[in-house]
TIRO-769883 format. One line per field, with one value per residue (C-alpha): residue in three letters; x, y, z. Coordinates in steps of 0.1 Angstrom, whole numbers, plus 5000, padded with zeros to 4 digits. Layout:
<nutis>
r	(ALA, ...)
x	(X, ...)
y	(Y, ...)
z	(Z, ...)
</nutis>
This chain:
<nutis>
r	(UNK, UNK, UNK, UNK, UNK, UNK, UNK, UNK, UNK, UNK, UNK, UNK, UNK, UNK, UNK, UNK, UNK, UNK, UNK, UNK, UNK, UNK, UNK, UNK, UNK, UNK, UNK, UNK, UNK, UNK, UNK, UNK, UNK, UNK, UNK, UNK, UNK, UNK, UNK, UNK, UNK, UNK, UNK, UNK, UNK, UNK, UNK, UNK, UNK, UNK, UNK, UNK, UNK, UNK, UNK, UNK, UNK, UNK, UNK, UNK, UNK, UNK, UNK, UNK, UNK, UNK, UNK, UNK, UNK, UNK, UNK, UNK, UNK, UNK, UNK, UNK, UNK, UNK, UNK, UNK, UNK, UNK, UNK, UNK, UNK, UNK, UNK, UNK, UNK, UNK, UNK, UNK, UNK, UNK, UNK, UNK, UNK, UNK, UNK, UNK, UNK, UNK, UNK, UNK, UNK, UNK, UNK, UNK, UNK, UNK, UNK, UNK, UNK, UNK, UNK, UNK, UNK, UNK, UNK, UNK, UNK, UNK, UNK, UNK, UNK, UNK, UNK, UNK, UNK, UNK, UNK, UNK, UNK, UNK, UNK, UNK, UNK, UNK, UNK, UNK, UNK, UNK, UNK, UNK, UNK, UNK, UNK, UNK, UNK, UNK, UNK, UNK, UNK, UNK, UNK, UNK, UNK, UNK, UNK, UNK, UNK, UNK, UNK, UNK, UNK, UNK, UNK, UNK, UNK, UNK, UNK, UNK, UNK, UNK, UNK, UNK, UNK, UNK, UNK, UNK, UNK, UNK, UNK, UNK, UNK, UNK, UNK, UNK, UNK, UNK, UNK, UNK, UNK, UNK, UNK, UNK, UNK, UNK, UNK, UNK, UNK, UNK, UNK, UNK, UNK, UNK, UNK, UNK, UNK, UNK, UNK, UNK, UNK, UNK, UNK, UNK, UNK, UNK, UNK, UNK, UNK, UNK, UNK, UNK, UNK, UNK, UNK, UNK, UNK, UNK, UNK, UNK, UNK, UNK, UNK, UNK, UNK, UNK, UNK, UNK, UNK, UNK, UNK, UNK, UNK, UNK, UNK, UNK, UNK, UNK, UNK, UNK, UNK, UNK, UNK, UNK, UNK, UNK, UNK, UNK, UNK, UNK, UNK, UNK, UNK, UNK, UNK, UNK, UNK, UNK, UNK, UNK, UNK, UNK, UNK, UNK, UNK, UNK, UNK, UNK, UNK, UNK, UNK, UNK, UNK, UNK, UNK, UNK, UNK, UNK, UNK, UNK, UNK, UNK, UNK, UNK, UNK, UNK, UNK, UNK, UNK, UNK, UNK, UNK, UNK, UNK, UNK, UNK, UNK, UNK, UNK, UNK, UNK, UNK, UNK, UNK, UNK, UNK, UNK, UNK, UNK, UNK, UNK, UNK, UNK, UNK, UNK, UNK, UNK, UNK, UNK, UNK, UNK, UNK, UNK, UNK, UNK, UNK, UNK, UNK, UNK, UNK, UNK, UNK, UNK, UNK, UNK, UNK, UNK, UNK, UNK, UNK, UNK, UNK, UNK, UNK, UNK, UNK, UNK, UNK, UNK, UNK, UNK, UNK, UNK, UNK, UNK, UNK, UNK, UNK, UNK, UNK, UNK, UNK, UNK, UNK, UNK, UNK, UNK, UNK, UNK, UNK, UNK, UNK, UNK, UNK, UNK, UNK, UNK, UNK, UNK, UNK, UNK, UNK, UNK, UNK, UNK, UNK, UNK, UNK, UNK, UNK, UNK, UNK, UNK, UNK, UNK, UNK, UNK, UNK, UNK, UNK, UNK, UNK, UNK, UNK, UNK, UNK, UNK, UNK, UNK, UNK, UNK, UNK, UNK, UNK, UNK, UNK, UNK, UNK, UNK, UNK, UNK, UNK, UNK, UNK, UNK, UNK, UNK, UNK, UNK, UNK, UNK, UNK, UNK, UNK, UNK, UNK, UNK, UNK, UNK, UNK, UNK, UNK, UNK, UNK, UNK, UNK, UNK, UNK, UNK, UNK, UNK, UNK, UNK, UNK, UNK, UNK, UNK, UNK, UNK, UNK, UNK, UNK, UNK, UNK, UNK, UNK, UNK, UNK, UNK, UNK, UNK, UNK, UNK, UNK, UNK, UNK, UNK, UNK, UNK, UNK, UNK, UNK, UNK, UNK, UNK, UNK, UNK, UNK, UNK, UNK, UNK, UNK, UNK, UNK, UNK, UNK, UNK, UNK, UNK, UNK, UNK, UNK, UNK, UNK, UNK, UNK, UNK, UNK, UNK)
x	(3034, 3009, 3011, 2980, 2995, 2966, 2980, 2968, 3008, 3017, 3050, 3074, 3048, 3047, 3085, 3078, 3052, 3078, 3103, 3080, 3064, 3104, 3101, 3080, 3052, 3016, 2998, 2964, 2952, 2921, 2912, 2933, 2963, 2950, 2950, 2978, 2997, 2979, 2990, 3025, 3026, 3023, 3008, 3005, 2982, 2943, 2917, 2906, 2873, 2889, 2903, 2871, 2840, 2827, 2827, 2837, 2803, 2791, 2810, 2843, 2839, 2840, 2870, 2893, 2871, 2869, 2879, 2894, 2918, 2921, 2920, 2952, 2969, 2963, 2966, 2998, 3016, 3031, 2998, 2980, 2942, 2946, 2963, 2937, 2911, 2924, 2930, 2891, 2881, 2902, 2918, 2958, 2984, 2991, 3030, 3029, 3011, 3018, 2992, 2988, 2963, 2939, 2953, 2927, 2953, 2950, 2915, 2911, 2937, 2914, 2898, 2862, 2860, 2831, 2827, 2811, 2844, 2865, 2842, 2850, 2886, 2890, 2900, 2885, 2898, 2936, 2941, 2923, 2950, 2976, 2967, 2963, 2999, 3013, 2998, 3009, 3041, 3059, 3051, 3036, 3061, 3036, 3046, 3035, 3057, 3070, 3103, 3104, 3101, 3134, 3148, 3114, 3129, 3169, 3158, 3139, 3163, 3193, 3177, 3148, 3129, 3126, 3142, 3123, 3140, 3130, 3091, 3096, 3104, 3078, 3055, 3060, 3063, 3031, 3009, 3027, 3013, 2980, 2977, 2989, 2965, 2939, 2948, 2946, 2905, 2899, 2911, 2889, 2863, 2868, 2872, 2840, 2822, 2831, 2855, 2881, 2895, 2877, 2880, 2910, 2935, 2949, 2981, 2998, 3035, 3055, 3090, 3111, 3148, 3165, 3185, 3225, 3211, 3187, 3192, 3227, 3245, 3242, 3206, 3192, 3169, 3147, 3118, 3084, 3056, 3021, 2999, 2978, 3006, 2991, 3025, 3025, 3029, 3055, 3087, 3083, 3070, 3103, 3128, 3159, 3183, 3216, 3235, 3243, 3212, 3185, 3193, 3170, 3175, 3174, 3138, 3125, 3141, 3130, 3094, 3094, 3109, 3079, 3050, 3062, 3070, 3037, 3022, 3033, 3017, 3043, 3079, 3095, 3128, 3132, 3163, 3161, 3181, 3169, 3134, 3132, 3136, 3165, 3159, 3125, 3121, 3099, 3109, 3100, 3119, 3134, 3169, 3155, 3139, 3164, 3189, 3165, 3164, 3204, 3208, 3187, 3208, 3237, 3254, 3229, 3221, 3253, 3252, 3214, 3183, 3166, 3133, 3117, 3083, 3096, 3118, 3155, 3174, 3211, 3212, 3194, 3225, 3250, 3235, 3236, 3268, 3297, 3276, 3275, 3237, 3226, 3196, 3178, 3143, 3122, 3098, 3116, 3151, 3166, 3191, 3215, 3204, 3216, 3250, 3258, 3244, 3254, 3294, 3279, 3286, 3274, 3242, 3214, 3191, 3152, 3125, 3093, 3068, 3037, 3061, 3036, 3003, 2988, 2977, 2944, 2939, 2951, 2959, 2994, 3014, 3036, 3050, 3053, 3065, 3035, 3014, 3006, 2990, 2971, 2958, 2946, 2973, 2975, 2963, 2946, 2962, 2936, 2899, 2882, 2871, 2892, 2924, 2945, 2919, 2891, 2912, 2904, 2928, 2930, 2945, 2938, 2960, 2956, 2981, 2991, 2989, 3027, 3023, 2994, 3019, 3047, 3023, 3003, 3045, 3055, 3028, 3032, 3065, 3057, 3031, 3063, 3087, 3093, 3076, 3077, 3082, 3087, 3090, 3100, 3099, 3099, 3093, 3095, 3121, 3120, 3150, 3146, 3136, 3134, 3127, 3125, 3126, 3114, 3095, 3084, 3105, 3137, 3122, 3114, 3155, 3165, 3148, 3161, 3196, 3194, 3184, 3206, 3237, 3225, 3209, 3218, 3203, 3175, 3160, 3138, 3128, 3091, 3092, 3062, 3063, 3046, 3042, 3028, 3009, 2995, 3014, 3004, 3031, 3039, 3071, 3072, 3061, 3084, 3114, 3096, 3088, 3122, 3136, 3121, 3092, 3051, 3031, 3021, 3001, 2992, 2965, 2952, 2933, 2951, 2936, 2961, 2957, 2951, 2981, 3001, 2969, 2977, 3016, 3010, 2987, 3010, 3037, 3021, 3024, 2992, 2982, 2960, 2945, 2939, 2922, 2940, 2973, 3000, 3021, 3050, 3066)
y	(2957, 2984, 3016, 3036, 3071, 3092, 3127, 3161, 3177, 3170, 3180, 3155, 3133, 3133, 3131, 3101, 3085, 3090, 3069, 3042, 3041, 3038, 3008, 2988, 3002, 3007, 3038, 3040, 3073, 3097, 3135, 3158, 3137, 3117, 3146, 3160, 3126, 3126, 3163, 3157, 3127, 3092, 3066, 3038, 3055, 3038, 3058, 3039, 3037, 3017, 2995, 2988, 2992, 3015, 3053, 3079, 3087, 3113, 3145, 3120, 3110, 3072, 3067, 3041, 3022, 2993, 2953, 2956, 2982, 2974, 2936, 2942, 2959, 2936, 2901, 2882, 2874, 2841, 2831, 2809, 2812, 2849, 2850, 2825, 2847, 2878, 2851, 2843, 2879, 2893, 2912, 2927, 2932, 2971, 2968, 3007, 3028, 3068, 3090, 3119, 3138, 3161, 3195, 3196, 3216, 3243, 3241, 3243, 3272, 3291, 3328, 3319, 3284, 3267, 3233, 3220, 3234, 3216, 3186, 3180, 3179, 3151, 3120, 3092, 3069, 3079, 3069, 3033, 3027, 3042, 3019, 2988, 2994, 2998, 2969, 2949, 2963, 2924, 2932, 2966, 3000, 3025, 3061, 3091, 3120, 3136, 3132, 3095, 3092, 3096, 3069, 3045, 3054, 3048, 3011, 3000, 3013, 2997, 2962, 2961, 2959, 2983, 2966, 2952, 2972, 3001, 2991, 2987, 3018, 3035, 3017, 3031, 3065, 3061, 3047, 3076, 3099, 3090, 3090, 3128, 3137, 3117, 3134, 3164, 3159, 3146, 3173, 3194, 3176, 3175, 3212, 3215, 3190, 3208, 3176, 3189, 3158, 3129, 3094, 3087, 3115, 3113, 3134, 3144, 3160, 3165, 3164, 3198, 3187, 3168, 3183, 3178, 3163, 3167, 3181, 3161, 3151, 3115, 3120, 3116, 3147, 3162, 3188, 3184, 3208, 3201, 3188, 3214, 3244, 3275, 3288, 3322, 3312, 3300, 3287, 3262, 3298, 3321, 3327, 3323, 3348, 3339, 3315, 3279, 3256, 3253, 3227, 3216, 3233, 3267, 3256, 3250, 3283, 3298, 3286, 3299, 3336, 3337, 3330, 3353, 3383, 3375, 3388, 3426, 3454, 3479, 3474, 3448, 3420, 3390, 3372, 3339, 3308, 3271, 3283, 3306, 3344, 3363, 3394, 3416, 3454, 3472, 3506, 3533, 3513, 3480, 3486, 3509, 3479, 3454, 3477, 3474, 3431, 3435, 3456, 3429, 3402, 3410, 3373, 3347, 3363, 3347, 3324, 3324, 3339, 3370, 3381, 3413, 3423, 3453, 3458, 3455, 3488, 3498, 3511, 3475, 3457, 3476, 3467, 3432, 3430, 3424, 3396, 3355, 3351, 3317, 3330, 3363, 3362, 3398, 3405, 3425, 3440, 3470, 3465, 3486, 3457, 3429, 3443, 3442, 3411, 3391, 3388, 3368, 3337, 3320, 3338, 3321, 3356, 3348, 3369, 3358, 3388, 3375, 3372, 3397, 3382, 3352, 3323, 3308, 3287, 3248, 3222, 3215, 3174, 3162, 3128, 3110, 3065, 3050, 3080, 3116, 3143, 3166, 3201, 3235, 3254, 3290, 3317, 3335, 3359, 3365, 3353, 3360, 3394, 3410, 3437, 3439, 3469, 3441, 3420, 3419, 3438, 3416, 3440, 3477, 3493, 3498, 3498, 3530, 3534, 3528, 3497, 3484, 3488, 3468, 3445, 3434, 3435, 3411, 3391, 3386, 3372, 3349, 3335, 3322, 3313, 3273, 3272, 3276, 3312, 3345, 3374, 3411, 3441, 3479, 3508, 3481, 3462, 3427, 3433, 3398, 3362, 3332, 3300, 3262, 3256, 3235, 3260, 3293, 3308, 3297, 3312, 3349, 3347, 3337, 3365, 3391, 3381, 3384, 3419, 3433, 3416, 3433, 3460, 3473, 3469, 3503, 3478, 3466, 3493, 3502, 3472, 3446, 3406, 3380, 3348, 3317, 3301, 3312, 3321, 3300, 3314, 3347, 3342, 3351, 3383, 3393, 3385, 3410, 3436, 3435, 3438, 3469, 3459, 3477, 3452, 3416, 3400, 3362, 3336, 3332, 3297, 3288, 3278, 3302, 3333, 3352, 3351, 3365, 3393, 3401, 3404, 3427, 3448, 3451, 3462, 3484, 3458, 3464, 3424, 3416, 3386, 3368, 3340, 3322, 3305, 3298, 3270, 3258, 3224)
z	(3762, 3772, 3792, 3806, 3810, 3822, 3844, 3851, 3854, 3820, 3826, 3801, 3795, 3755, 3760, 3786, 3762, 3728, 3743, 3752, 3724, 3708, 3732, 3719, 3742, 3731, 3754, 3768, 3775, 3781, 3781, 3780, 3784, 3746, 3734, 3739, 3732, 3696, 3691, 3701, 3673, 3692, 3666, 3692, 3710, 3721, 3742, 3775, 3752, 3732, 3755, 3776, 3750, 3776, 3768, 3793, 3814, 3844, 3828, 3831, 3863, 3851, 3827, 3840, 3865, 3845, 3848, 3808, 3821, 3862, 3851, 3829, 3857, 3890, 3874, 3886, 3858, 3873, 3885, 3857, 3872, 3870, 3830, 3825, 3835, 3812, 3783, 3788, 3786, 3759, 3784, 3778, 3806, 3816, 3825, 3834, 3850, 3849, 3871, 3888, 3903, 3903, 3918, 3952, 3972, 3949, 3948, 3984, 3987, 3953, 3969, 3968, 3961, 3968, 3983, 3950, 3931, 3957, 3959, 3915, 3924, 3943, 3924, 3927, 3889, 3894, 3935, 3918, 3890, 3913, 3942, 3915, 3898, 3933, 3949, 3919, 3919, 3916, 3874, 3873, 3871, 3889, 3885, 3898, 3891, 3864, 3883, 3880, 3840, 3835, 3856, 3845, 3807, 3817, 3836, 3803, 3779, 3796, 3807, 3789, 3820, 3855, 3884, 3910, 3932, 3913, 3915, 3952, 3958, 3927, 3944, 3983, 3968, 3955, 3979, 4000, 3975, 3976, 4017, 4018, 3988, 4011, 4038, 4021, 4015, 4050, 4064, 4044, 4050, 4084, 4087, 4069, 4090, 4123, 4132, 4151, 4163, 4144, 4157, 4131, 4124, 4089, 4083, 4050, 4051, 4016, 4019, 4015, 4019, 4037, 4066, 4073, 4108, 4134, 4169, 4172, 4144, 4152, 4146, 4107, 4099, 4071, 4067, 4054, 4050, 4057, 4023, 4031, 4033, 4020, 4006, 4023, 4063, 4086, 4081, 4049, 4034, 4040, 4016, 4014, 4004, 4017, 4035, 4042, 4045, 4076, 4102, 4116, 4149, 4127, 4116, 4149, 4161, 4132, 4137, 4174, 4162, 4136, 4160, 4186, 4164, 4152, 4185, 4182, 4161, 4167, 4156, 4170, 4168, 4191, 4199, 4206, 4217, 4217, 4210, 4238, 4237, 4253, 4241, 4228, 4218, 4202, 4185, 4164, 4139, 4128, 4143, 4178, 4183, 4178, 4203, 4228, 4222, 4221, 4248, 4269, 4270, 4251, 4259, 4249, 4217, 4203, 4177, 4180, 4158, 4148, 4140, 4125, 4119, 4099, 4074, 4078, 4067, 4066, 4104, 4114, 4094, 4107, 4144, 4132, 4117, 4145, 4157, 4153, 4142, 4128, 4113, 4107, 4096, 4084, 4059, 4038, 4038, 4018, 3988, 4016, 4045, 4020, 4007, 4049, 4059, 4021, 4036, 4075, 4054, 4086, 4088, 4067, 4056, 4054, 4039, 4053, 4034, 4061, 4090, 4113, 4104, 4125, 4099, 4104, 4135, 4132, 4155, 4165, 4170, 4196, 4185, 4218, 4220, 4204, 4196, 4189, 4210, 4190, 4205, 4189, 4182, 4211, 4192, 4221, 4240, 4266, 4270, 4234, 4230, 4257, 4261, 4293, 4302, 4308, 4329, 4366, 4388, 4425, 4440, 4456, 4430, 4396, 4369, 4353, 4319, 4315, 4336, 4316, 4287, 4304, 4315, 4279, 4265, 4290, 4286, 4248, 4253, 4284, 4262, 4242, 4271, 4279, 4314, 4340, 4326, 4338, 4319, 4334, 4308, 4308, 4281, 4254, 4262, 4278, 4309, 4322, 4311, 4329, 4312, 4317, 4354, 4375, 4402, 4397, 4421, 4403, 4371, 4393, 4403, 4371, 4356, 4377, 4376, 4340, 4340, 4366, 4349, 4313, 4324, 4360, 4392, 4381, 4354, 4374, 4392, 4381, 4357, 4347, 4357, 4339, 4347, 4323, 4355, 4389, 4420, 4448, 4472, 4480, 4473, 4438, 4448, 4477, 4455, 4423, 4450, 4463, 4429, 4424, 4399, 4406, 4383, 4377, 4355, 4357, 4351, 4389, 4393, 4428, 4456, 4471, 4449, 4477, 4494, 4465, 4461, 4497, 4496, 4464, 4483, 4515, 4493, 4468, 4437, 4411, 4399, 4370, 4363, 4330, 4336, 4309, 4315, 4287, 4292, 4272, 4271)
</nutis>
């Protein structure tokens, strides 16, 4: 019995090659991996040189790709033309296979790599013996993780042989592992090419953990990161400090709180529900700001999410403390913060160190029946290279400076609001939301009922609207100008923009327009 161990994570694997050798086993290794073998004190042990007559070649870029070795591994045992064929060769059988690969992802993610660097790590002799073993897997034990020895070891020892079960499933996990590491260099490839959407779309995601359940808990969850995952952004990157586990509704929360925080310089916290923020305030401070989010919708904020671009101190905590939260999420907290927020045994705690920066641009999935729908992800706030200043003003009367404020503030959290979406805000402080419905007016009404039932009926006095589309009514506008509010900013694009620019000008209303619309589904 033969096994060609040959891995880059040598994690357990003189351990893993001892107790085959126990069993009978002989090994087959190369590089680094012989070496170490030989070191540790394995006396069954032959080079793939020795196996093939054929020494290593092209700085060890040719090792294993060889009939003597990939012969041993694909024939079928119960098939007589193939053991004929081996028999006629000289050729052995290889009854395991134990591989993994080179380490591209961290190549790729090295400061200053260079393509050459990143072009030597991509395997090319482990995907082959991996793909062999697994194709094979009817008489071939394929492994590709430390993880697995174990089990491989416990199988042989018990029943002298691995179950076929067992190689089923060895087998799937490692043809799964080779289309995420292959995914892994198309993508960079691709990136490198220029091909933003190339005519096939390969995607890589390693698992994380699986989740209690999904939305419902009739539904089966989990949570995987992208192959590519840099470590230090978004979600799969946070921390956790306290606190039962994410569900999966907390990740997708969690993922909406981090790219909207994202959008603010100043201090700021956002509440959110179901993805969509109820409350926003920026502050001199981690908890002024988070009064100001409280203070805006003091109702919806229950038993939903948090997120700081500041740290979290004691006075933040205390804010914090009487209320159900399922998740809070900041870069940092102090040792103060924690001993408040430690006893919310309900309240999972996240530390999320690159929570304000924005990650480098990607491209974002929808899974729909029978497909995916692949866009760049919305990093753009306005057309590139301009601020709120730059923006064309429709109507006769400018913003002030304070309304230009109000204005940019709004529109940062629009930009994050399931459409059709309107957004009314004031001195920092977002005083009205409306999300999710089905007409733009709706949205307008639902927006200002939210503020006058938080906030009072002077909220919206003087106050800034944005809107993720156009207006092609006026209607938008009477109901903001009755509400009190001087200032709208929106996308324009309608063939009837300028009935909205003319209701703003015959009641005093300042309008900008962005040119670029932000829509949510």
């Amino acid at each position: 019995m033969r096994a060609l161990i040959s891995v880059y994570d040598k994690t357990g694997v003189a351990e893993f090659a001892k107790s085959l050798e126990n069993l009978g086993y002989d090994i087959i290794s190369t590089g680094g991996t012989f070496n170490l073998l030989k070191e540790a004190g394995i006396k069954k042990l032959l080079t793939a040189e020795d196996v093939t007559g054929f020494p290593e070649m092209l700085d060890g870029r040719v090792k294993t790709l060889h009939p003597r070795l990939h012969g041993g591994i694909l024939a079928m045992r119960e098939n007589p033309g193939h053991m004929g064929q081996l028999e006629q060769n000289g050729i052995e059988t290889v009854d395991i296979v134990a591989c993994n690969l080179y380490p591209f992802k961290a190549a790729v993610l090295k400061p200053g790599v260079t393509m050459e660097e990143v072009i030597e790590n991509i395997d090319v002799g482990g995907p082959s013996m991996l793909r062999a073993a697994a194709k094979n897997c009817r008489d071939v034990t394929v492994v590709c993780d430390p993880s697995q020895y174990a089990e491989v070891i416990s199988e042989l020892a018990g029943a002298g042989t691995v179950s076929r079960e067992t190689r089923l499933r060895l087998a799937a996990a490692a043809f799964s592992h080779i289309a995420c590491y292959d995914s892994m260099v198309a993508g960079y490839l691709n990136a490198a090419s220029g091909a933003v959407f190339p005519a096939e779309l390969p995607m890589g995601f390693a698992l994380q953990k699986p989740l209690s359940y999904g939305e419902n808990p009739h539904q089966r969850a989990a949570f995987y990161a992208d192959a590519g995952f840099d470590g230090r952004h978004g979600i799969a990157a946070a921390v956790q400090l306290y606190g039962r586990d994410l569900s999966y509704n907390n990740i997708n929360d969690g993922n909406a709180a981090i790219k909207l925080i994202s959008e603010f310089g100043e201090p700021a916290a956002a509440a959110l529900k179901h993805a969509n923020p109820c409350g926003v305030g920026s502050g001199k401070d981690a908890a002024s700001a988070f009064a100001k989010a409280l203070a805006a919708d003091p109702v919806s904020i229950y038993g939903g999410i948090v997120a700081f671009n500041r740290p979290v101190d004691i006075e933040a905590a205390k804010l914090m403390k009487p209320i159900l939260l399922d998740l809070i999420i900041a870069p940092a907290y102090t040792d103060e913060a924690l001993g408040i927020l430690r006893v919310k045994k309900n309240t999972r705690v996240l530390e999320l160190a690159s929570i304000a920066e924005r990650p480098a641009p990607a491209i974002e999935f929808k899974r729909v029946i029978g497909g995916v729908t692949v866009q760049e992800r919305d990093d753009c706030l306005f057309p590139e290279g301009a601020s709120i200043r730059d923006l064309t003003v429709a109507t006769k009367r400018r913003p002030t400076e304070s309304e230009y404020d109000d204005l940019l503030f709004a529109w940062k959290i629009v930009k994050h609001v399931s459409s059709n979406a309107i957004v009314i805000a004031k001195d920092g402080q977002s005083v009205g939301i409306g999300c999710g419905q089905v007409n733009r007016v709706w949205a307008t009404r639902q927006a200002i009922e939210h503020a006058v039932e938080a906030l009072g009926e002077e909220s919206t006095n003087g106050a800034a609207l944005a809107s993720d589309a156009f207006f092609p009514f006026d209607d938008c506008v009477e109901a903001a100008a009755k509400a009190g509010i001087t200032a709208i900013i929106q996308p324009g694009g309608s063939i009837r923009d300028q009935e909205s620019i003319d209701a703003c000008d015959r009641l005093g209303i300042a309008m900008v327009i962005t040119g670029m619309r932000h829509f949510r589904h």
